[in-house]
N, C-alpha and C positions, 0 to 999 in steps of 0.2 A: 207636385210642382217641381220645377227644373231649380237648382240654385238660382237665386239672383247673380248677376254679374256685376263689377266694379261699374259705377258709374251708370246704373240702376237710376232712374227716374222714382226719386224718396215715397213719393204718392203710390208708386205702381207695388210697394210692399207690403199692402194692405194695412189693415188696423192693429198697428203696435200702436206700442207704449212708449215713446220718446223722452227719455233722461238729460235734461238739461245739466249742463257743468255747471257747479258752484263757479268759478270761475268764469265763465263765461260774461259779459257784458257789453256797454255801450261801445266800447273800442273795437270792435269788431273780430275777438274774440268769442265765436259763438258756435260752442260744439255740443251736441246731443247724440244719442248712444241710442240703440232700441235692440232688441232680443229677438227674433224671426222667430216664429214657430217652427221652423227647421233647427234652432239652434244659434245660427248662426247671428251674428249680432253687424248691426249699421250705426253706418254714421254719419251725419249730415253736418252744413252747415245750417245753425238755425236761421239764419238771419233767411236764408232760403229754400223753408221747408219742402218746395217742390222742385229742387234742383236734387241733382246726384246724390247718391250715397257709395258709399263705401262697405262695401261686405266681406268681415272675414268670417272664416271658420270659428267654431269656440275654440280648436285647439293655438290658431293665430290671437285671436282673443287672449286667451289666457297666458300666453308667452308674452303679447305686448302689455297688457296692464302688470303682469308681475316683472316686467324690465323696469318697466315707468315705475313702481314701487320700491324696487331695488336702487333706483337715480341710475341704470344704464344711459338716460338720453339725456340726463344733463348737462352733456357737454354742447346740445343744440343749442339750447337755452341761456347758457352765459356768453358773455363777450369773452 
């Protein structure tokens, strides 16, 4: 199978396992995470499971959650 492409119709990636964020909720924060049998890992909004996803590499993967760990993006997130 070809990679998926950004913006990949969520449905069309077969049967993963979709990780909801402890953080996520009623505010309309709502992100979920899934593993491809390629490797490669997606991400949706949940609030609409059959809309878009977002696909990176594990290697993009693995550089974005250990920035996110490190607080590289915390300068998004404050005023």
């Amino acid at each position: 199978m070809d990679r998926p492409v950004n913006g990949v119709q969520a449905s069309k990636l077969g049967p993963v396992w979709w990780r909801k964020s402890r953080r996520s909720g009623p505010s309309g924060n709502c992100v979920e995470a899934a593993e491809l049998p390629s490797g490669d890992v997606a991400v949706r909004n949940s609030r609409y499971p059959d809309g878009p996803a977002l696909v990176f590499t594990r290697a993009e993967w693995i550089a974005f959650v250990g920035g996110a760990a490190d607080g590289d993006f915390t300068s998004l997130v404050s005023g």
